[in-house]
C-alpha positions in Angstrom: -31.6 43.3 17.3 -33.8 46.0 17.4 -34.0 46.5 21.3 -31.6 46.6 23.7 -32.4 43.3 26.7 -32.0 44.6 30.1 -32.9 43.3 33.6 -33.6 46.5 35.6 -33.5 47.0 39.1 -36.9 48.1 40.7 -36.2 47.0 44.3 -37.5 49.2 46.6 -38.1 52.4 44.4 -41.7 53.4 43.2 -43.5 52.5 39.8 -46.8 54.0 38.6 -49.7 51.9 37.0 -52.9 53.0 36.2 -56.1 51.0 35.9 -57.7 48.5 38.0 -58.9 45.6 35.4 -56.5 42.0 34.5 -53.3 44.1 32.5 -53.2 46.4 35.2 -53.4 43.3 37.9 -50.5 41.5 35.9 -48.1 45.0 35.9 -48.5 45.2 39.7 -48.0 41.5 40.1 -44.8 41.2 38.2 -43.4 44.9 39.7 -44.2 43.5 43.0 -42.3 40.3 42.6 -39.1 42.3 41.5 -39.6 44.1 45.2 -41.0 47.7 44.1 -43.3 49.7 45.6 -46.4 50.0 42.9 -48.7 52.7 43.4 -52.0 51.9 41.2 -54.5 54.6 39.7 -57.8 53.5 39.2 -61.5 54.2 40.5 -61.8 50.6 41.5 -59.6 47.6 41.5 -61.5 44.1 40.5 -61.0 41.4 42.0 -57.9 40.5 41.0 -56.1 42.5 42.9 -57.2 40.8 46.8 -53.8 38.9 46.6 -52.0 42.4 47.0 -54.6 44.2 48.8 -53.1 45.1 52.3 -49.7 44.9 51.3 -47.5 47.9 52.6 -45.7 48.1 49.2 -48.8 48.9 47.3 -50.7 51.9 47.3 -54.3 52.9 45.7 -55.4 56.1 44.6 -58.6 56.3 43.1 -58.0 59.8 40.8 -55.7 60.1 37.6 -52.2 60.4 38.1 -50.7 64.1 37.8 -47.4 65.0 37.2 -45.8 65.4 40.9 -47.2 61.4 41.5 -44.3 60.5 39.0 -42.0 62.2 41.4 -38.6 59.6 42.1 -40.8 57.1 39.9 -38.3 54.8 38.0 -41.1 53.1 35.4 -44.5 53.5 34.5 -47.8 51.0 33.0 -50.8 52.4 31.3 -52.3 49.5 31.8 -56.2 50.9 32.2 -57.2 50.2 28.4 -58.6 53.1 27.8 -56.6 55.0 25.6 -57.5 58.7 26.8 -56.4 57.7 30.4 -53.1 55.9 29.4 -52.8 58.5 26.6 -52.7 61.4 29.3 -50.0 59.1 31.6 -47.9 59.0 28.4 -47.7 63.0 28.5 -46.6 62.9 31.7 -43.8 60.5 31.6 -42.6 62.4 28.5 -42.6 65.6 30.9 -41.6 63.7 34.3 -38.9 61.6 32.2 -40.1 58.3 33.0 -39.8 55.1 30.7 -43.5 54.2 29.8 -45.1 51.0 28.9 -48.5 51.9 27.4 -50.4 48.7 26.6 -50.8 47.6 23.2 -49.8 50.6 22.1 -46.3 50.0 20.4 -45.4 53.8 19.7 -46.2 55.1 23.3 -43.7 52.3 25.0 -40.1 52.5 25.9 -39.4 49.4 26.6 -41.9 46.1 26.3 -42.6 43.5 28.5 -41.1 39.9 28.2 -42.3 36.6 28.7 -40.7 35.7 31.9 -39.6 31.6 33.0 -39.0 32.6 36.6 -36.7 30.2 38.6 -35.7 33.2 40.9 -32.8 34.0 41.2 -32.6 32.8 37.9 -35.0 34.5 35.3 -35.2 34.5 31.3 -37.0 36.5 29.5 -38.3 36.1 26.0 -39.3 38.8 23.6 -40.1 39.2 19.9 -40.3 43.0 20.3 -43.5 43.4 20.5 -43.8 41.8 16.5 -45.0 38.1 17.5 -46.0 38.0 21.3 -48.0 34.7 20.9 -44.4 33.0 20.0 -43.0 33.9 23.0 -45.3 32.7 25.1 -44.7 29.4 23.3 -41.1 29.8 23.5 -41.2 30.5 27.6 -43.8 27.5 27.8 -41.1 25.1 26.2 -38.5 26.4 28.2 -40.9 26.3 31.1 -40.7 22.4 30.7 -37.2 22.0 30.1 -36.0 23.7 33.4 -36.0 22.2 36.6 -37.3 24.5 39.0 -34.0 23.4 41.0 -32.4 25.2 38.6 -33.6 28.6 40.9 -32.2 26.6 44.0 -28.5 26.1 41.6 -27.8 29.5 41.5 -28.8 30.9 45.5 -26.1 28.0 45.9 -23.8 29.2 43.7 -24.3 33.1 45.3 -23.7 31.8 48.8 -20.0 31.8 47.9 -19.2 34.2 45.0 -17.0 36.2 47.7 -15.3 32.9 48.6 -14.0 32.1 45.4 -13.4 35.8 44.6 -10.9 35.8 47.7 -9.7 32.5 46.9 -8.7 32.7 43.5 -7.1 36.3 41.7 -7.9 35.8 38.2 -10.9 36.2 36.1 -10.0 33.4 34.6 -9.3 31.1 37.2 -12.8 32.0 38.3 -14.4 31.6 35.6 -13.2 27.9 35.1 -14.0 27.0 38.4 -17.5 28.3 38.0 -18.0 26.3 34.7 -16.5 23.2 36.7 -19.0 24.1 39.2 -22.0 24.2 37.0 -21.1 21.8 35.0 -20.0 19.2 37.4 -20.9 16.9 40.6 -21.4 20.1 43.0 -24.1 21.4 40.6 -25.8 17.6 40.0 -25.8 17.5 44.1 -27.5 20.8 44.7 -30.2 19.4 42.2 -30.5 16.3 43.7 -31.0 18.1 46.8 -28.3 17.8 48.9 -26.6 20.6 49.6 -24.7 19.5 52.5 -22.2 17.0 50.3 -22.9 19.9 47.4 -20.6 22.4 49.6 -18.6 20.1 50.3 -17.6 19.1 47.1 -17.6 22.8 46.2 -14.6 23.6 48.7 -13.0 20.5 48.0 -13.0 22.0 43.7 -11.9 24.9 45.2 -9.1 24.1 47.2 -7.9 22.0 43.9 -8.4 25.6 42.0 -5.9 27.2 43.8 -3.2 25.0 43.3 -4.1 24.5 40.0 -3.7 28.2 39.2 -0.5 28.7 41.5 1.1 26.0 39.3 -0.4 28.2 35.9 -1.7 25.2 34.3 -1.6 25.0 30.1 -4.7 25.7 28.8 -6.6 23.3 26.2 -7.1 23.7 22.1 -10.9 23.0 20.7 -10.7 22.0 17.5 -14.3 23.0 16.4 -16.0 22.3 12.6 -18.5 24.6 12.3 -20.2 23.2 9.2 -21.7 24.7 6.1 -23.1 28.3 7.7 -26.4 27.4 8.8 -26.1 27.8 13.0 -28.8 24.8 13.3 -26.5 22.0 11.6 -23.7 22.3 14.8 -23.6 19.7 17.0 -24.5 19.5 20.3 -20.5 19.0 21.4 -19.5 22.6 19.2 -21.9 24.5 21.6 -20.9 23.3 24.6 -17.2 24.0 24.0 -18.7 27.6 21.7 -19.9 28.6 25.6 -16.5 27.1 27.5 -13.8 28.8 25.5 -11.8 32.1 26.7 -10.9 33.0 22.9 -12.0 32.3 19.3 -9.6 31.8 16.5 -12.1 32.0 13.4 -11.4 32.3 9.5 -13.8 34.2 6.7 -16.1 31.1 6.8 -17.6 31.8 9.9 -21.2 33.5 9.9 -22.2 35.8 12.6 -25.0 33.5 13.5 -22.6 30.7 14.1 -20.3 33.6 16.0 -23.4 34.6 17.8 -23.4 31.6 19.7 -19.8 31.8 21.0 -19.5 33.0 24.5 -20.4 37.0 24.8 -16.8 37.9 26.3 -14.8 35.4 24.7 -11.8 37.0 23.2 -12.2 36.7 19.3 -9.3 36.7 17.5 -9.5 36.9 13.3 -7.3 34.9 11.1 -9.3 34.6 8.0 -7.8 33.5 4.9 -8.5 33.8 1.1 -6.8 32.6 -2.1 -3.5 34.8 -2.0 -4.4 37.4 0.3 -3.8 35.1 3.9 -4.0 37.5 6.6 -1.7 34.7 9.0 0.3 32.2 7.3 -0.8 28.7 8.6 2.4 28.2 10.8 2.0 31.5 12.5 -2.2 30.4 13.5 -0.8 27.0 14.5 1.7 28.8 16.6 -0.9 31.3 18.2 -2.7 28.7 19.0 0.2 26.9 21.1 0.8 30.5 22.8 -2.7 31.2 23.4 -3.1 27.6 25.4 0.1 28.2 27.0 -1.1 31.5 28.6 -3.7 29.0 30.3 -6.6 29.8 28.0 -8.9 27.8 26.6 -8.7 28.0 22.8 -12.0 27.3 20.6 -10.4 26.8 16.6 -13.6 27.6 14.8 -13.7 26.6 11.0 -15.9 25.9 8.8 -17.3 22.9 7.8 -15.0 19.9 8.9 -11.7 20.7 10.1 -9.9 17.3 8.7 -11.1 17.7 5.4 -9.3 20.6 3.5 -9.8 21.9 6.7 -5.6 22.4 7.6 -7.0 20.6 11.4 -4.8 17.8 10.8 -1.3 20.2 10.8 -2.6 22.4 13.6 -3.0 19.4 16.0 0.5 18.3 14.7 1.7 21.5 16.1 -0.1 20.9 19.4 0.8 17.9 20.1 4.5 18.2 19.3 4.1 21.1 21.6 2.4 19.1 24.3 -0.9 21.4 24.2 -3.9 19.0 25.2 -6.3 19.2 22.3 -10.0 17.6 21.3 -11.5 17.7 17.9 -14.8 18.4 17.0 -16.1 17.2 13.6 -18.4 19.3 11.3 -20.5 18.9 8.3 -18.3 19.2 5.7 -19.6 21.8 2.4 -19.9 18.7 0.4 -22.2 17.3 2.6 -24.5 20.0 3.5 -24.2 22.2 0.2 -25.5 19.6 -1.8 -28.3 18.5 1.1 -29.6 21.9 1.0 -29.3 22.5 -3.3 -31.6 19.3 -3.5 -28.7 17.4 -5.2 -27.6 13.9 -4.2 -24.2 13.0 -3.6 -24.9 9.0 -4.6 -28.0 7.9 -5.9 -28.4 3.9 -7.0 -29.5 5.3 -10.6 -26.5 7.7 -10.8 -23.7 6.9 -8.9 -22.3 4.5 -6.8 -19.1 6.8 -5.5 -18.5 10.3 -4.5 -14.8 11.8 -4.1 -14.1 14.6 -2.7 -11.0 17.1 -4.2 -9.8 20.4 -3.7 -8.6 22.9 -6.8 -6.7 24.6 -5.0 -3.3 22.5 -4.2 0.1 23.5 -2.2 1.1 27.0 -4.2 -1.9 27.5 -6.0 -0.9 24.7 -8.7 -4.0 22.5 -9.4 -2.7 18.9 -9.1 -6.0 16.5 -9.7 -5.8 13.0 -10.2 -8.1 13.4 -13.7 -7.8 9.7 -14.5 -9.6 8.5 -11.1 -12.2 11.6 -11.6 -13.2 10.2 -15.5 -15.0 7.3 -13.7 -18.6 6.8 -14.7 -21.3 6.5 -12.3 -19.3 9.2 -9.8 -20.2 12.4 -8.6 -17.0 14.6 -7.9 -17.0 17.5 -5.2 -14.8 20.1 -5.8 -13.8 22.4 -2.9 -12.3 26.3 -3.3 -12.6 25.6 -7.2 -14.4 28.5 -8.4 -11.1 30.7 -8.5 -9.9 28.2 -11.2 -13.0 26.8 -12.2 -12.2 27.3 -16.4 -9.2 25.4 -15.9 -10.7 22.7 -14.2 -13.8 22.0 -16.0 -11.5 22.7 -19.6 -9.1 19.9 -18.5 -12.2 17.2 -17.5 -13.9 17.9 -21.1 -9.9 18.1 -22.8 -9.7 14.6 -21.2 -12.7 13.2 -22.9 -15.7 14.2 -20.3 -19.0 15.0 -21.9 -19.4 18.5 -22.6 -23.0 17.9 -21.5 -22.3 16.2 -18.6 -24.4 18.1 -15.6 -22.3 20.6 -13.3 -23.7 23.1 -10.6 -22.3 25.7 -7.8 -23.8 26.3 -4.6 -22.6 29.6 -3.4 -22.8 30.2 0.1 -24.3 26.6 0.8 -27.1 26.3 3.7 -27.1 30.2 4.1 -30.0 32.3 3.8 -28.5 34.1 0.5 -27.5 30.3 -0.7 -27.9 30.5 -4.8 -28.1 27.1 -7.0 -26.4 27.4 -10.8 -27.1 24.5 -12.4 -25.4 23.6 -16.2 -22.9 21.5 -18.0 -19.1 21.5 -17.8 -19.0 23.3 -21.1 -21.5 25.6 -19.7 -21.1 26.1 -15.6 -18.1 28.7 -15.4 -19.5 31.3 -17.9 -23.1 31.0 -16.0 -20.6 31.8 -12.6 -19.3 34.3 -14.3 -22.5 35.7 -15.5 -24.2 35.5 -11.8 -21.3 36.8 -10.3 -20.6 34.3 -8.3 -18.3 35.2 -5.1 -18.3 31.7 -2.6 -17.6 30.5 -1.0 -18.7 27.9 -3.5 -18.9 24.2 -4.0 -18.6 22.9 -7.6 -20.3 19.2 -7.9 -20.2 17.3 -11.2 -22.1 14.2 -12.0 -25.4 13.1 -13.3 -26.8 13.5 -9.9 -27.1 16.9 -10.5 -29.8 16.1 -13.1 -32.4 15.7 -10.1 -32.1 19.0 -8.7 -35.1 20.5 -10.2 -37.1 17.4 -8.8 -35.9 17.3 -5.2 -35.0 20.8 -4.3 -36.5 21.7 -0.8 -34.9 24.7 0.7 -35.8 28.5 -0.5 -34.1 30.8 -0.1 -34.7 34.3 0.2 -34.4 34.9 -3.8 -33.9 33.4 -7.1 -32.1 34.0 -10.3 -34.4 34.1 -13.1 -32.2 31.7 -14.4 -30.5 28.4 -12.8 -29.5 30.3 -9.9 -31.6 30.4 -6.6 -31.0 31.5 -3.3 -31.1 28.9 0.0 -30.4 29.8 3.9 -27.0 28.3 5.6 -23.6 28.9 5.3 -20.1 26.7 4.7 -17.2 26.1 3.4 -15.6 27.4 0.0 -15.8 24.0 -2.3 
């Protein structure tokens, strides 16, 4: 993020714009809307500016600012177009101290303006720092058709009794739930609808309910969330509500920033990552910090990657729960088989290749691979391998020791569905010495199978390199395979 996103308060305290023409027009109009008092510099102002003319909070003077006129200003807009007379207001603010905004003149601005959906009091701004302003005009437009402008009328509801519910109810967090409830629920859909009269009254009645609920200290709730492969755009719909409802994160390695991004901004996170024998909390413990984490009344987001029932350890964490009595949901996920090989351009089952597709982790209780080798020898089957590039020698040794095909087509995806994603493609009497050689890290998915043979024919997704090689580099993210 290369600038910092503010809403600044203007109301009632002096900004400086010079210039009379349409940018100049569109400064005053949007400092005037946020309730300052503009004073304009300009010869002349065009027509543009009759809506505003006569109003007591705006001010004309027809010379060029000096430097006492940026007295007590808090912003100012060189908004004239010509680049002498905006140029000069720039030396000023530098002297008066006074964030500038020169127009279309990145180097001379302090901050930049954003495209604005206005449903006042609610207001979003969108910005591409000044790199790609034409997007974010199309980005407000679409949000400009996907909000209601109830939406404004939603939150001067919600205002009208923020010190209600801050008496009411003594915790942050009892607030915050009732808010969410609020929002989310039948007061919010009768404010839309526009009835505000049954809208508070189903807002005291919540309330009331609130503060018995939190003079009883409720249990709080466990989300079980699968966050997929890596790639933020392949959660589901379900994941993001609950990322934005939870009070803490319990996340392991396999979670991306992006996908952490979209978690609530003052959600506690909490780190329990794991890799092959270096576990920074042994399973029991997380299942047990999640039971004493819901018991405190929170609500618990469990954030792993890909699915959580499949090598995902989900299924014994909600064992613990629920001999615990801790309410829990469960929220599936792509799985790394799944999206890996979607995004390497390899299918999975293919009516010219194979009919089945099993999915088996190297990695068993201890360390000590365990594999069912006879069921994996079956023709016409692709096999997934999960957390198998630790042991990936051993494993591929043991299928051609069986009586595999030494030429039978193998690949890694490393870091599957993430922008650095890389592709090595071989045989099993090939694939771990090209890992080796590309340095592979994970987490990685090992397929094997003759499906693999159409990955130079149906891979889609580019990444942001490639290996001279077989390797190449995709966008996403998941689970080690």
């Amino acid at each position: 993020m290369e600038q910092l996103p503010v809403f600044y308060n203007v109301k009632g305290r002096k900004v400086v714009v010079t210039g009379g023409g349409t940018v100049a027009a569109r400064r005053t109009e949007i400092s005037l809307r946020s309730g300052a008092h503009v004073t304009v510099f300009a010869e002349s102002l065009s027509d543009e500016f009759l809506e505003f003319r006569g109003r007591a909070d705006l001010t004309h003077v027809t010379r060029a600012p000096v430097l006492d006129d940026l007295t007590d200003a808090v912003i100012a807009f060189g908004a004239s177009e010509d680049e002498a007379i905006d140029g000069a207001l720039y030396k000023l603010t530098r002297k008066a101290g006074v964030p500038a905004n020169i127009a279309d003149v990145p180097e001379q601005c302090d901050f930049i303006m954003a495209s604005i959906v206005d449903r006042s009091p609610l207001v979003i701004a969108v910005s591409s720092s000044g790199t790609a302003p034409i997007l974010s005009r199309m980005i407000r437009a679409r949000l400009e058709t996907m909000l209601p402008a109830s939406y404004g009328r939603l939150a001067e509801f919600a205002g009208q009794f923020r010190e209600l519910v801050a008496h009411k109810l003594s915790s942050g967090l009892a607030r915050r739930k009732f808010w969410e409830r609020t929002i989310y629920g039948p007061t919010a859909d009768l404010v839309l609808a526009g009835d505000e009269t049954r809208a508070e009254q189903q807002l005291r009645s919540e309330l009331h309910a609130m503060v018995r609920e939190e003079e009883g200290r409720p249990i709080g709730q466990v989300f079980l969330v699968g966050a997929g492969p890596g790639d933020p755009d392949l959660l589901t719909f379900r994941a993001l509500r609950l990322m934005q409802l939870a009070d803490v994160v319990v996340h392991d390695r396999l979670i991306g920033e992006g996908v952490l991004n979209l978690v609530r901004r003052d959600a506690e996170r909490v780190y329990v990552g794991k890799r092959p024998r270096d576990h920074t909390l042994p399973q029991e413990e997380i299942s047990q910090l999640l039971v004493r984490l819901a018991k405190e009344g929170k609500r618990v987001l469990r954030l792993k990657g890909g699915d959580p029932f499949i090598f995902g350890r989900g299924g014994e964490e909600i064992e613990t729960l629920a001999a615990e009595g801790v309410p829990f949901q469960v929220v599936p996920g792509i799985t790394a088989a799944s999206g890996c090989s979607s995004y390497a351009g390899i299918p999975l089952t293919h009516r010219d290749h194979a009919q089945s597709c099993v999915f088996v982790t190297a990695h068993g209780r201890d360390g000590v691979i365990d594999l069912d080798w006879t069921s994996l020898l079956r023709p016409r089957q692709t096999v997934a391998i999960y957390m198998g590039l630790g042991s990936l020698d051993t494993v591929t040794g043991e299928f051609i020791a069986r009586g595999a095909d030494r030429d039978l087509p193998a690949a890694i995806v490393d870091n599957g569905t993430r922008a650095n994603q890389q592709v090595i493609t071989g045989t099993l009497g090939t694939i771990a010495e090209l890992a080796a050689s590309a340095q592979v890290k994970g987490p990685a998915l090992v397929i094997i199978g003759t499906v693999v043979s159409l990955r130079d024919q149906l891979q889609w997704f580019e990444g942001e390199t490639s290996n001279p090689n077989l390797a190449e580099r995709s966008i996403s993210t998941e689970l080690l395979i």
